[in-house]
C-alpha positions as a printed Julia matrix, in Angstrom:
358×3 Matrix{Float64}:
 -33.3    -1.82   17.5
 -31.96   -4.74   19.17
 -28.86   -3.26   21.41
 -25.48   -5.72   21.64
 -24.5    -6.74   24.51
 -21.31   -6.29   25.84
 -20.43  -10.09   25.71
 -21.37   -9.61   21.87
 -19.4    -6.69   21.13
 -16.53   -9.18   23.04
 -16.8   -12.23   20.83
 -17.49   -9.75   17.23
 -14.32   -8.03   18.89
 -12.29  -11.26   19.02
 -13.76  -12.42   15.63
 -12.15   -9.67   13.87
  -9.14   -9.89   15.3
  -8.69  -13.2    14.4
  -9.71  -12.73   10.55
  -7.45  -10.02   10.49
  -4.2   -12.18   12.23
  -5.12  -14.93    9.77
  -5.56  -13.26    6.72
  -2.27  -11.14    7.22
  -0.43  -14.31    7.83
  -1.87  -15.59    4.54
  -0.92  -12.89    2.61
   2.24  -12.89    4.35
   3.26  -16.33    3.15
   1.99  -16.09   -0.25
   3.93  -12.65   -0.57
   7.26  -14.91    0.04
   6.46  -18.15   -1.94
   4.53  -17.18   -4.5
   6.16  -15.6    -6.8
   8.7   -14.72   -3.67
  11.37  -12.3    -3.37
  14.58  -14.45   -4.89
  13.61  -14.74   -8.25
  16.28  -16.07   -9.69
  16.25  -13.8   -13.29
  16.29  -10.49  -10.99
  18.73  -11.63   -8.66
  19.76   -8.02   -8.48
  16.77   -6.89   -7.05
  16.8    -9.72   -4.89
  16.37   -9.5    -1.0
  20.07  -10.12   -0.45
  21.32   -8.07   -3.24
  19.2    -5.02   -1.19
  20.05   -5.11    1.85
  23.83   -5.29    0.99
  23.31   -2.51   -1.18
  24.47   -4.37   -4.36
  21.49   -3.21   -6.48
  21.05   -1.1    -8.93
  18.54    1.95   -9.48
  15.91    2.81   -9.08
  15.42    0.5    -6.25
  19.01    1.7    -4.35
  16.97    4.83   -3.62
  14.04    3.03   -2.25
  15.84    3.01    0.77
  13.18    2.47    4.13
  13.1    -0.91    4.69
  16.89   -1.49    3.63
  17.83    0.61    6.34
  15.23   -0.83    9.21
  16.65   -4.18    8.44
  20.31   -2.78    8.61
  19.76   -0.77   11.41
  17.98   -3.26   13.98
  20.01   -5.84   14.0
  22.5    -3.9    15.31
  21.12   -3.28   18.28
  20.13   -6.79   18.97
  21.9    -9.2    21.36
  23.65  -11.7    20.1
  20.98  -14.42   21.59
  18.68  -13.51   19.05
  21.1   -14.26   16.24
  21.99  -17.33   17.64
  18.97  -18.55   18.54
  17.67  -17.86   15.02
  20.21  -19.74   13.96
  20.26  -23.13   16.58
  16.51  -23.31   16.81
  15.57  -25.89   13.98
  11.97  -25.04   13.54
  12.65  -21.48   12.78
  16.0   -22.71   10.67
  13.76  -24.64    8.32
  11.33  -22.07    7.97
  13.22  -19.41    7.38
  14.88  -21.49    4.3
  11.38  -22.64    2.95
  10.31  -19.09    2.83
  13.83  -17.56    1.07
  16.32  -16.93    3.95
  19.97  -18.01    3.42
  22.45  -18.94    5.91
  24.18  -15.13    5.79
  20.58  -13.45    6.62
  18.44  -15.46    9.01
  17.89  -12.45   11.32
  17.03  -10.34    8.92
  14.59  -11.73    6.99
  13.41  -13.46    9.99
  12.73   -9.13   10.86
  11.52   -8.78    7.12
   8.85  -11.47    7.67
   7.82   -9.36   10.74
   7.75   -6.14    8.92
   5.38   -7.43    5.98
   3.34   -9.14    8.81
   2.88   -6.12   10.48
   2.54   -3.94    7.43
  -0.38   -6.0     6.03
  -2.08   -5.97    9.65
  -1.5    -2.27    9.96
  -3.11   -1.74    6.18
  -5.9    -3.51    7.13
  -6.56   -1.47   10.49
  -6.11    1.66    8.5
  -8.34    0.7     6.21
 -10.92   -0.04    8.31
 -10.27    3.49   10.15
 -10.81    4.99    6.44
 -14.62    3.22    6.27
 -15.34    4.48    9.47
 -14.94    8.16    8.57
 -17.02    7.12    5.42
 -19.5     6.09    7.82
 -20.31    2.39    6.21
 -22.3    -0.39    7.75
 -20.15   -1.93   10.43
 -20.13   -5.55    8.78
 -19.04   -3.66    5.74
 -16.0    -1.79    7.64
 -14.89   -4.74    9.22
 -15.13   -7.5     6.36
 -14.13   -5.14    3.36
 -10.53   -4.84    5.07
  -9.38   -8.18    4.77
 -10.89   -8.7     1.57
  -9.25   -6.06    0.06
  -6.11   -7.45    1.26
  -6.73  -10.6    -0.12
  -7.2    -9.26   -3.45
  -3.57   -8.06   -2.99
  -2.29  -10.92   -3.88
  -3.61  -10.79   -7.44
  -0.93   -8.53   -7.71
   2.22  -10.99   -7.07
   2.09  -13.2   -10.03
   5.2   -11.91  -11.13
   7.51  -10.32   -8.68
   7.48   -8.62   -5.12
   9.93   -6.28   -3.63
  10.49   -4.93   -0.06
   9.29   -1.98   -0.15
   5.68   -3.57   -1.61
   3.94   -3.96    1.76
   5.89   -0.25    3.48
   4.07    1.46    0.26
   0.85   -0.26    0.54
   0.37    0.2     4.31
   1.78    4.07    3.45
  -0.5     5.25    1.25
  -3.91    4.12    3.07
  -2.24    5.99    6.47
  -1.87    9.11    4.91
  -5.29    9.7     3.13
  -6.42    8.03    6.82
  -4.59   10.99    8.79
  -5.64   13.46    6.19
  -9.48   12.96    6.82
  -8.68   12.86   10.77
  -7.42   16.35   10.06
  -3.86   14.93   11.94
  -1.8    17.31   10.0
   1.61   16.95   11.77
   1.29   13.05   12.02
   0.31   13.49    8.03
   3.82   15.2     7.62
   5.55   12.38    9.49
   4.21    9.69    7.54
   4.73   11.69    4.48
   8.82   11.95    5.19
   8.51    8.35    6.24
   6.95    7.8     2.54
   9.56    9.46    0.58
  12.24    7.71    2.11
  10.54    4.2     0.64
   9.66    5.35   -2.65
   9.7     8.27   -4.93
   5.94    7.91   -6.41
   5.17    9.79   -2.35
   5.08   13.08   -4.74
   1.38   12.23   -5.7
   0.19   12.46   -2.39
   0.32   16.57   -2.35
  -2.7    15.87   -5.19
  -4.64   14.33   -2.55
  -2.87   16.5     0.49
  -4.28   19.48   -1.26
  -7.62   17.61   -2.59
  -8.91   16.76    0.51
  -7.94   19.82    2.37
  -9.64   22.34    0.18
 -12.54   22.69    2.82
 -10.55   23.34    5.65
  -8.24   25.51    4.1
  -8.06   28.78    1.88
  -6.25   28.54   -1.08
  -3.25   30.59   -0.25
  -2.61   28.33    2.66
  -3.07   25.09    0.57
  -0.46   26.45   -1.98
   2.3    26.97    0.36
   1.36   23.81    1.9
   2.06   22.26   -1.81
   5.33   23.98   -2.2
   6.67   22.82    1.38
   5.48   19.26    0.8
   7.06   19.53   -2.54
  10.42   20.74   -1.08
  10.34   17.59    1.7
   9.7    15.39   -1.31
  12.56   17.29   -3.39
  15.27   17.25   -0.66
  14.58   13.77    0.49
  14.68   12.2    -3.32
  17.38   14.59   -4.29
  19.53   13.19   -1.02
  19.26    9.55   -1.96
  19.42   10.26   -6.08
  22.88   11.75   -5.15
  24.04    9.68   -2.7
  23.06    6.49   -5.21
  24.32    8.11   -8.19
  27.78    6.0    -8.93
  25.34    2.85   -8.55
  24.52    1.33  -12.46
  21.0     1.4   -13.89
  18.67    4.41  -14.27
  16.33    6.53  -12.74
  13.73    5.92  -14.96
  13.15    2.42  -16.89
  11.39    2.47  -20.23
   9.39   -0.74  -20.79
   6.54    0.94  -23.55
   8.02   -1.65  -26.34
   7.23   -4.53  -24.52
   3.82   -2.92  -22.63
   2.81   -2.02  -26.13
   3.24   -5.79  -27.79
   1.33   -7.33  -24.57
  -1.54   -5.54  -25.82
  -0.82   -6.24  -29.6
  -0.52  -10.13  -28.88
  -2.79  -10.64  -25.89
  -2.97  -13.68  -24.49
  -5.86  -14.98  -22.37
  -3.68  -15.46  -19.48
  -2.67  -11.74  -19.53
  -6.29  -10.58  -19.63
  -7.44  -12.49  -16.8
  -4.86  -10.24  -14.72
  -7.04   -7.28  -15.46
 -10.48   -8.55  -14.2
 -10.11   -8.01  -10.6
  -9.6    -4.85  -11.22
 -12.32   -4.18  -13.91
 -14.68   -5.24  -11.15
 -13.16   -2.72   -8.88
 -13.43    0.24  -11.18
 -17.3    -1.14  -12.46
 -18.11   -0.23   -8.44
 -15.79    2.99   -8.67
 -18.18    3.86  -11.71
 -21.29    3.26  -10.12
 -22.82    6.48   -7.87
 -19.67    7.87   -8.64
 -21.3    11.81   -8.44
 -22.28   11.03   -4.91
 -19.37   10.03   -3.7
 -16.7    12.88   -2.13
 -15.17   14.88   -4.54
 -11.98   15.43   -2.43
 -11.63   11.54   -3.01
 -12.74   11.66   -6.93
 -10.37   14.23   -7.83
  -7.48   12.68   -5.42
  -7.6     9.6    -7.27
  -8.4    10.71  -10.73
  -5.22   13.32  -10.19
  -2.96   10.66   -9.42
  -4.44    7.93  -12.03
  -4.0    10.56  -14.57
  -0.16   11.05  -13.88
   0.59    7.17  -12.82
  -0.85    5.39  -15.61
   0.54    6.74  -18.44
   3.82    5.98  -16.39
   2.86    2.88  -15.47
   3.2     2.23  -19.25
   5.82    3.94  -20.24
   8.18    2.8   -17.44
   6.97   -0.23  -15.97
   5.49   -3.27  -16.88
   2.12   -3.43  -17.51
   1.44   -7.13  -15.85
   2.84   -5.63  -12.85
   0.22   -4.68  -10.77
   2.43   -4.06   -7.68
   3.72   -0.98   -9.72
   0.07    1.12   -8.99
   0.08   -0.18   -5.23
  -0.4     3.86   -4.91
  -4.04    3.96   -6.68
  -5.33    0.86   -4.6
  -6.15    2.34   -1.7
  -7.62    5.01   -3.05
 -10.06    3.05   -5.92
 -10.99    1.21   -2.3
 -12.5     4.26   -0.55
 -14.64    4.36   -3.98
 -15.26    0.84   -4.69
 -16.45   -0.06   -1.48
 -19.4     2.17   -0.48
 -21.09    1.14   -4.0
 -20.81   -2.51   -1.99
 -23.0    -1.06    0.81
 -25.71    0.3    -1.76
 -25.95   -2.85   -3.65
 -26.78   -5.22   -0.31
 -29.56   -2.96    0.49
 -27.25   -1.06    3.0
 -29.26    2.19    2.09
 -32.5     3.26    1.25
 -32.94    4.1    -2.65
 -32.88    7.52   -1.95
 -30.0     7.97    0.17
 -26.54    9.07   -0.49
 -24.07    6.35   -0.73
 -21.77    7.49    1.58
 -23.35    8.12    4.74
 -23.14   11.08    7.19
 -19.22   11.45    7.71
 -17.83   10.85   11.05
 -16.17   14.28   12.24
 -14.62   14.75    8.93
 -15.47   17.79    7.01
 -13.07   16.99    4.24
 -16.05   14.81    3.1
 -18.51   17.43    3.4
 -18.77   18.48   -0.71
């Protein structure tokens, strides 16, 4: 076997880097023009009606990235304000992507956040095919594809805390099949403050721990995470609770005659992700159990909610499952370019991971 050389491993190094700068940026943009964030039929779920806390719930609760953008510019100089403000470059293109005169700095440090949220997902991710032990073209080129395909998931509406979930539930699986417990727990508290759906990540906290773990331990384990999730969602609930709207949104009526009167352009929103779950499907006995169950667990609680409460054209609403359909989807990708021999295992030998090992 040919062995790189250490100019190689430089420019394949810098190559990556680059696709993964670019295609964040992309998806960065397209995530505030298209459909944006200032719809103007959900103007109380805008990005102004958010941060100034003059929303309604369920999104009030959602309250991470509300309070980053609150808090920071705080503890800014006054430069940076003003020279948001006088620079006309960064005036226009603040406006073109949303920004009003009353918010320039922080959506200028929303634009950031997504940025960085995207480029972190796609890092994680990467991290995630790694311990799956892929083929390295595979682990670095599935990333930003993935991410790409996120943006079948905006046709309708985005919301701050889109790209903090995303990014937050491929870290956490991530940090669970490093074994980094105590970073796992961070995350996780980070999580719940953001969004309430953070429960289903004890299926997959327990899941992929059962190796590693006796039962007993993996119980109490459930019960504490269960607690965090309680007392941090119980906090904002009651803090929220003179704020109008509900908790839970029933949509099944509508969801119900979308299916009843379909329409070719709401069936073409499916097919991305028909073609994701045709290479779920495919070897799916030799692929981790830990990973199986974890996603079947939390498909089995989400979609029926999905329907019942959301909106069924609303992809953005099972941002959870994606990460986790990826760590399925993507080693059947592997087998089908000849990646493996016939007769080997999809997944190859994990990387230090013994969650894996089934």
């Amino acid at each position: 076997m040919k062995k790189i050389t250490l100019f190689q491993r430089f420019l394949r190094l810098c190559l990556l880097g680059l696709t993964y700068l670019l295609c964040s940026v992309l998806v960065s943009y397209v995530f505030f023009t298209y459909p944006g964030i200032n719809k103007a039929d959900v103007h109380d779920i805008s990005f102004e009606s958010i941060i100034s806390q003059h929303t309604r719930k369920p999104m009030i609760t959602r309250a991470l990235v509300p309070f980053i953008l609150r808090a920071v510019p705080s503890v800014l100089p006054t430069s940076v304000e003003q020279y948001l403000q006088n620079s006309p470059a960064i005036r226009t293109t603040l406006m073109d992507l949303g920004a009003t005169s009353d918010n320039f700095v922080e959506y200028f440090l929303f634009i950031v956040f997504v940025f960085i949220c995207y480029l972190s997902f796609l890092f994680a991710f990467r991290a995630i095919l790694q311990t799956l032990a892929l083929p390295s073209a595979l682990v670095d080129f599935a990333p930003p594809i993935a991410l790409l395909n996120v943006v079948t998931m905006f046709d309708t509406l985005n919301v701050l805390y889109d790209p903090a979930t995303l990014f937050l539930f491929t870290m956490i699986p991530l940090l669970l099949l490093r074994q980094k417990i105590w970073l796992f727990y961070l995350f996780f508290v980070i999580s719940c403050i953001n969004k309430e759906t953070t429960v289903l990540l004890i299926i997959p906290a327990i899941l992929m721990q059962w190796k590693v773990k006796n039962g007993r331990a993996l119980f109490w384990e459930g019960i504490a995470l269960f607690c965090i999730w309680i007392v941090i969602y119980g906090s904002l609930a009651w803090t929220y609770r003179d704020y109008p709207g509900h908790q839970v949104e029933l949509h099944w009526r509508q969801n119900l005659g979308s299916f009843i009167y379909v329409s070719p352009n709401f069936l073409q929103h499916f097919i991305p992700y028909l073609i994701i779950i045709g290479f779920m499907a495919s070897g799916w006995a030799e692929k981790p159990k830990s990973i199986r169950y974890s996603f079947l667990g939390m498909a089995l609680i989400i979609l029926p909610i999905w329907f019942i409460c959301g909106r069924i054209q609303e992809f953005r609403d099972i941002y959870e499952l994606y990460p986790f359909a990826l760590m399925l989807a993507v080693p059947t990708v592997a087998s089908f370019y000849g990646a493996r021999n016939k007769d080997e295992p999809i997944i190859g030998e994990p990387e230090g991971s013994p969650i894996l090992k089934d």
